[in-house]
Chimera marker file (.cmm) of the C-alpha trace (Angstrom):
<marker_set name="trace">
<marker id="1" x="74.276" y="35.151" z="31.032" r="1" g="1" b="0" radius="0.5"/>
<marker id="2" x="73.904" y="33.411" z="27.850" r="1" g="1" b="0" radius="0.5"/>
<marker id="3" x="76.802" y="35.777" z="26.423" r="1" g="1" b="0" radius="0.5"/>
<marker id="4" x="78.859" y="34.314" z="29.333" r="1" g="1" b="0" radius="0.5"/>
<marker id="5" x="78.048" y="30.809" z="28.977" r="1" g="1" b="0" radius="0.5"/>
<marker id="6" x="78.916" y="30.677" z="25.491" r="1" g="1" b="0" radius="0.5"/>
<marker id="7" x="82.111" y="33.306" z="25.505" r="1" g="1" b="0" radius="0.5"/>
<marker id="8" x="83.621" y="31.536" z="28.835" r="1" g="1" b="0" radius="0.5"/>
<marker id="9" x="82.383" y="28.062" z="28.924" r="1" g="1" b="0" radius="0.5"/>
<marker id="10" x="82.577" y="27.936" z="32.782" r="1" g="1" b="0" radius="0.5"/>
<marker id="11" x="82.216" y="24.846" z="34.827" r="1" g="1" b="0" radius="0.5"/>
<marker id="12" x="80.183" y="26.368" z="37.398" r="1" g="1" b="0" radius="0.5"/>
<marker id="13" x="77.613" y="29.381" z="36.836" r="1" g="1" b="0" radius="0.5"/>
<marker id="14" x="74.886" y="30.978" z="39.431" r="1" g="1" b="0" radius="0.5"/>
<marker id="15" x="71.863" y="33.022" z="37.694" r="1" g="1" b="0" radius="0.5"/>
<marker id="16" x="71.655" y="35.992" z="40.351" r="1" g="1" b="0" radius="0.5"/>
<marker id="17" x="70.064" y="38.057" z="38.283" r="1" g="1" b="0" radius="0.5"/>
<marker id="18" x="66.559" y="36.688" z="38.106" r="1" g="1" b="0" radius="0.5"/>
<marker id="19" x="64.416" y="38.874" z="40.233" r="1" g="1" b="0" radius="0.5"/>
<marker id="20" x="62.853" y="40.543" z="37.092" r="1" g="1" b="0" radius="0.5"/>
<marker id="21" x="61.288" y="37.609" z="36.832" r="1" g="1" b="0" radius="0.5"/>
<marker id="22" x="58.573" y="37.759" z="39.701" r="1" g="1" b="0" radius="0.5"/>
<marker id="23" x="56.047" y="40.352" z="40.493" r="1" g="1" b="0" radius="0.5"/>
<marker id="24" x="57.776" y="42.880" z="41.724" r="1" g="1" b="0" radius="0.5"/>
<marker id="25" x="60.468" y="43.185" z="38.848" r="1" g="1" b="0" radius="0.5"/>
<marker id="26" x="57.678" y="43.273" z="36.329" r="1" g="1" b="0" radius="0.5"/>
<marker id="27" x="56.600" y="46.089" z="37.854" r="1" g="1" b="0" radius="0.5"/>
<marker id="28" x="60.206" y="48.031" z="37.449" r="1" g="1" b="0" radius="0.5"/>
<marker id="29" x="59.973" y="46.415" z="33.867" r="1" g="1" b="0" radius="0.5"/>
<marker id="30" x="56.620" y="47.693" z="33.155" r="1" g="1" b="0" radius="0.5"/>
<marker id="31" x="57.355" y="51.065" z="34.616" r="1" g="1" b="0" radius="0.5"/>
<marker id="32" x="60.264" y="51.443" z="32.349" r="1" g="1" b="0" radius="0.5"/>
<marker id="33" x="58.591" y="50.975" z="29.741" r="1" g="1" b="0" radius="0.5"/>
<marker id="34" x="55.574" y="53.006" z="30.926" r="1" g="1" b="0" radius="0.5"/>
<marker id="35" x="58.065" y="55.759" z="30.590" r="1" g="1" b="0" radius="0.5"/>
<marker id="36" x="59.378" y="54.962" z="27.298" r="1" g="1" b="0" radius="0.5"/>
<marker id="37" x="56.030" y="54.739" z="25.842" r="1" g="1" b="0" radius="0.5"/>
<marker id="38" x="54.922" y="58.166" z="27.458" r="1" g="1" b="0" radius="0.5"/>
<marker id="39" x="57.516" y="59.870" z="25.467" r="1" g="1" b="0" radius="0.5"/>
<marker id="40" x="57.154" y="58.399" z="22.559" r="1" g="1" b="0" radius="0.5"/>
<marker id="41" x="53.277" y="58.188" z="22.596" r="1" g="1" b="0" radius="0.5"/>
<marker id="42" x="52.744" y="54.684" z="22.305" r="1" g="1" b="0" radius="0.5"/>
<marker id="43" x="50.440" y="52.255" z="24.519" r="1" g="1" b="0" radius="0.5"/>
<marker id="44" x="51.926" y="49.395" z="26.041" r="1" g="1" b="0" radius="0.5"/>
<marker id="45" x="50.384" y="46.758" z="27.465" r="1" g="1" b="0" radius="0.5"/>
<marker id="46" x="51.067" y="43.248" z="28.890" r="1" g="1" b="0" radius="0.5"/>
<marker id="47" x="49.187" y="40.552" z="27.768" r="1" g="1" b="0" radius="0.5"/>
<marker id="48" x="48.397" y="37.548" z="30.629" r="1" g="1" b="0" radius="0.5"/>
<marker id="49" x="48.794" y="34.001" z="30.419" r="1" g="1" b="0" radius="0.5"/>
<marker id="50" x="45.821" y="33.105" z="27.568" r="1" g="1" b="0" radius="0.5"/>
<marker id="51" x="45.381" y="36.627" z="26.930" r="1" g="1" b="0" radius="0.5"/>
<marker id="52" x="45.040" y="37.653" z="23.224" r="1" g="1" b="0" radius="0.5"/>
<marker id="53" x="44.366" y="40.676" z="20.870" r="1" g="1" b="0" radius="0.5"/>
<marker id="54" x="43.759" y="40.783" z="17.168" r="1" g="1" b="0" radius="0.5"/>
<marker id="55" x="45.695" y="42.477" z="15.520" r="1" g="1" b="0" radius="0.5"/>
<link id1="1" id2="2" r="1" g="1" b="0" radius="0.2"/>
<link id1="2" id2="3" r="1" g="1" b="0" radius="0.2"/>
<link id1="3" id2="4" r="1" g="1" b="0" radius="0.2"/>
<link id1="4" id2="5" r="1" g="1" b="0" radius="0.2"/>
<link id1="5" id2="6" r="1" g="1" b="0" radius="0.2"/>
<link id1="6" id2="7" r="1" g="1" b="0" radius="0.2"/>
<link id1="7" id2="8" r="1" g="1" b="0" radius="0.2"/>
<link id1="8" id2="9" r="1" g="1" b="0" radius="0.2"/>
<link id1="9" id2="10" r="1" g="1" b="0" radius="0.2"/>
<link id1="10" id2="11" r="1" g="1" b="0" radius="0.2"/>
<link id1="11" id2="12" r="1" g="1" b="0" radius="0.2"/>
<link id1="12" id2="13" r="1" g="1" b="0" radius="0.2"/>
<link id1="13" id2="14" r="1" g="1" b="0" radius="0.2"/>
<link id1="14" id2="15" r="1" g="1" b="0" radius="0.2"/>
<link id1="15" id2="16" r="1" g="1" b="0" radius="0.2"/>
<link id1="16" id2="17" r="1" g="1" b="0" radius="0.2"/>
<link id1="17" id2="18" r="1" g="1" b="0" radius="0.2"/>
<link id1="18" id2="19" r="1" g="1" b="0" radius="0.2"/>
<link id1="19" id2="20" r="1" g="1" b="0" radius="0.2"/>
<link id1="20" id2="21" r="1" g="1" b="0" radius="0.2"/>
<link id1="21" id2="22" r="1" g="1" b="0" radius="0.2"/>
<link id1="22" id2="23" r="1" g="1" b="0" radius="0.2"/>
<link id1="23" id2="24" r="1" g="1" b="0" radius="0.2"/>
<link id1="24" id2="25" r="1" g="1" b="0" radius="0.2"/>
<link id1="25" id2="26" r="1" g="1" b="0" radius="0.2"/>
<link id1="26" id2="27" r="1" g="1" b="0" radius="0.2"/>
<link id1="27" id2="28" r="1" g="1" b="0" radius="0.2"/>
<link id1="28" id2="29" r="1" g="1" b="0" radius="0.2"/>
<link id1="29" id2="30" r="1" g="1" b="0" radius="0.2"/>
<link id1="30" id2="31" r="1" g="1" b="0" radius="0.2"/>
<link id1="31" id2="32" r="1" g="1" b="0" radius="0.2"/>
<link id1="32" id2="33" r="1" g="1" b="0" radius="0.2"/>
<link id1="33" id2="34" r="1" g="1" b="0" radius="0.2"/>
<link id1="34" id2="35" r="1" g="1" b="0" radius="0.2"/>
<link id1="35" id2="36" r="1" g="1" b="0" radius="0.2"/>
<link id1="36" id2="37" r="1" g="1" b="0" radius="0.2"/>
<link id1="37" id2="38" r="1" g="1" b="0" radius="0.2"/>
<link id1="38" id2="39" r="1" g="1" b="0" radius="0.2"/>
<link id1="39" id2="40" r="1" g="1" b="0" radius="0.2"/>
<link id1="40" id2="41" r="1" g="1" b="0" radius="0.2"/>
<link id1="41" id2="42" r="1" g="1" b="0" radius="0.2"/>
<link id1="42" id2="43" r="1" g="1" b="0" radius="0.2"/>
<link id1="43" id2="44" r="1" g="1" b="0" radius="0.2"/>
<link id1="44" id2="45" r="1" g="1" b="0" radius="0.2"/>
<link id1="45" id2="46" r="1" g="1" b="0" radius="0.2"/>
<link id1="46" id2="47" r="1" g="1" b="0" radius="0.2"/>
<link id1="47" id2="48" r="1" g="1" b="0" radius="0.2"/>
<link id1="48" id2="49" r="1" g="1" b="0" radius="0.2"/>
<link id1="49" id2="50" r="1" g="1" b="0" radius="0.2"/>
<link id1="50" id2="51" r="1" g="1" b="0" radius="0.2"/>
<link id1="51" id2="52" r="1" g="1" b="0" radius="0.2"/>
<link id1="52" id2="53" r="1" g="1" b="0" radius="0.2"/>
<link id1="53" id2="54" r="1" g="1" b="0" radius="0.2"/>
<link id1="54" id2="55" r="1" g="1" b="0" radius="0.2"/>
</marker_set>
């Protein structure tokens, strides 16, 4: 959208695409990468809001 905004300057633009954004999209987000991490043997892990980890 960004890409868009900046290649095409529209007057008008609707964000459609922002149901990743609630809990049900992170869940297809964190599945994905869930997957990803599976196969390449990594843990992944989402922090919450506050949440932190030493690294």
């Amino acid at each position: 959208m960004i890409e868009y905004l900046r290649r095409m300057a529209p007057h008008r633009a609707y964000a459609i695409h922002d149901g990743l954004l609630n809990e049900w999209g992170l869940k297809v987000l964190d599945d994905v990468l869930a997957r990803e991490a599976g196969r390449a043997g990594a843990d992944v892990r989402r922090l919450r809001a506050g949440e932190s980890v030493e690294l």
